[in-house]
Structures are given as structure tokens and as C-alpha cells.
N, C-alpha and C positions, 0 to 999 in steps of 0.2 A: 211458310216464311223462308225457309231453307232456300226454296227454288226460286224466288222473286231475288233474291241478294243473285244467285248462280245465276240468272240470266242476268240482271243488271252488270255483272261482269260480265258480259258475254258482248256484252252491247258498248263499255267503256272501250276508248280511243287509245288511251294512256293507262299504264299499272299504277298501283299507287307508290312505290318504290319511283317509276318515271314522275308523278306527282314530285313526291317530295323531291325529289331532287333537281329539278327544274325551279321549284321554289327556295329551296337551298342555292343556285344560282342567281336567282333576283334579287336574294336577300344579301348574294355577294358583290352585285352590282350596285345596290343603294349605300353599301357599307364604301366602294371603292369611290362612287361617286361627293361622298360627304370626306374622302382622302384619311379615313380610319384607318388601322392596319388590325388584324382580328384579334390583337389580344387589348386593343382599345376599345372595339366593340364588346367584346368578352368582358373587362373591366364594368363598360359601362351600364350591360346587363346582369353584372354579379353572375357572373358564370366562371369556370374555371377554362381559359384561353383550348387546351386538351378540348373539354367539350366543346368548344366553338367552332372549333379546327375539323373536329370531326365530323360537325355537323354541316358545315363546306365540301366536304368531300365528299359527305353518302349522304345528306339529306335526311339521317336518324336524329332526333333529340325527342326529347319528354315535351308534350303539349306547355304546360307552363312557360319550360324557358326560351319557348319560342316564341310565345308570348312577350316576354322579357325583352327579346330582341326586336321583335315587331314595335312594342312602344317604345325603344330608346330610336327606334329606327321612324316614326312619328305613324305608323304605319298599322296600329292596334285598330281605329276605327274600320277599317278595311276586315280585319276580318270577323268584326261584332257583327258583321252581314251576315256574316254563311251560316245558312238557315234559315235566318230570319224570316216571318210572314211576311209576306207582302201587303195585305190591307193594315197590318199593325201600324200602329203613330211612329213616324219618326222625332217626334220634337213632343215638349209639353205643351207647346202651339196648337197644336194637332190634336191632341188629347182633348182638350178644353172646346174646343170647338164644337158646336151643337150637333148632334148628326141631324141631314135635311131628309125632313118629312116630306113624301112624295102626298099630293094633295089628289081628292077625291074629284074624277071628272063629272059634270054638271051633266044631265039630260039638256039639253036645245029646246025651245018651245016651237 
């Protein structure tokens, strides 16, 4: 398992430090674009401005309060994806719905 993780790095485009911090930018541009200033987005995710700030600059924070920030920032459904199965339901619509039985083909006379 060691090696599968070691080559999958080997094969990444981007570190994850370049990750975050590319999304720590987006996340500075949705906050600029709504004309917040970060200790009003800080405020509005109960975080302390310090860790907001910080998290603008390097891209570090705690899972959670990013979270925090992704749904003041209307932006939380975006990341209940990642991972996500692909044949999974998306909706209780989907759920509910019968799965279609493939039907037996007949012999021809």
C-alpha cells in the first residue's frame, strides 16, 4: 500500500501544499467577490480573523473550519462530491425509483 500512495505521488501534477493554496485563493476570490473583508468572513464562519488570515496566506486550516467557510461561502455542496461514488443517488428521486430489469430475450420461431 506504501508504494501505490509513492507512486501516485509520483504521477500528481500539483503538491498538496500547491493544492491548498490555490484553493485558499479561490476561496479569496469568492470572499472578494461577495465585497467581504476577512475578518467579516472570519466573523461569519465563527473563526478567529488570525486563523482566517492565515489560512489566505498558506492555505493551512483544520478540515472543519473550512468547511465553516465553504458554507458561509454557499459553496459546501461542492465539496460533499469529492469522493463521492458515481452510480450512488443523488436525490431521494433517484433513490426511489425502481431499478430497470433487463428482460429475457425470446428464441424466434
Amino acid at each position: 500500500m506504501v508504494k501505490e500512495h509513492s507512486t501516485a505521488k509520483m504521477l500528481a501534477l500539483k503538491t498538496e501544499l500547491e493544492v491548498a493554496q490555490e484553493l485558499a485563493a479561490r476561496v479569496r476570490t469568492a470572499r472578494l467577490q461577495l465585497g467581504w473583508s476577512q475578518d467579516e468572513l472570519a466573523r461569519r464562519a465563527g473563526l478567529r480573523p488570525a486563523t482566517y488570515r492565515l489560512f489566505e496566506q498558506t492555505g493551512r486550516i483544520a478540515l472543519l473550519r473550512l468547511l465553516r467557510v465553504l458554507s458561509v461561502l454557499g459553496r459546501l455542496p461542492d465539496v460533499d462530491q469529492v469522493c463521492a461514488l458515481s452510480d450512488a443517488p443523488r436525490s431521494l428521486d433517484e433513490l426511489l425509483v425502481p431499478e430497470r430489469q433487463r428482460g429475457r430475450r425470446t428464441k424466434r420461431a
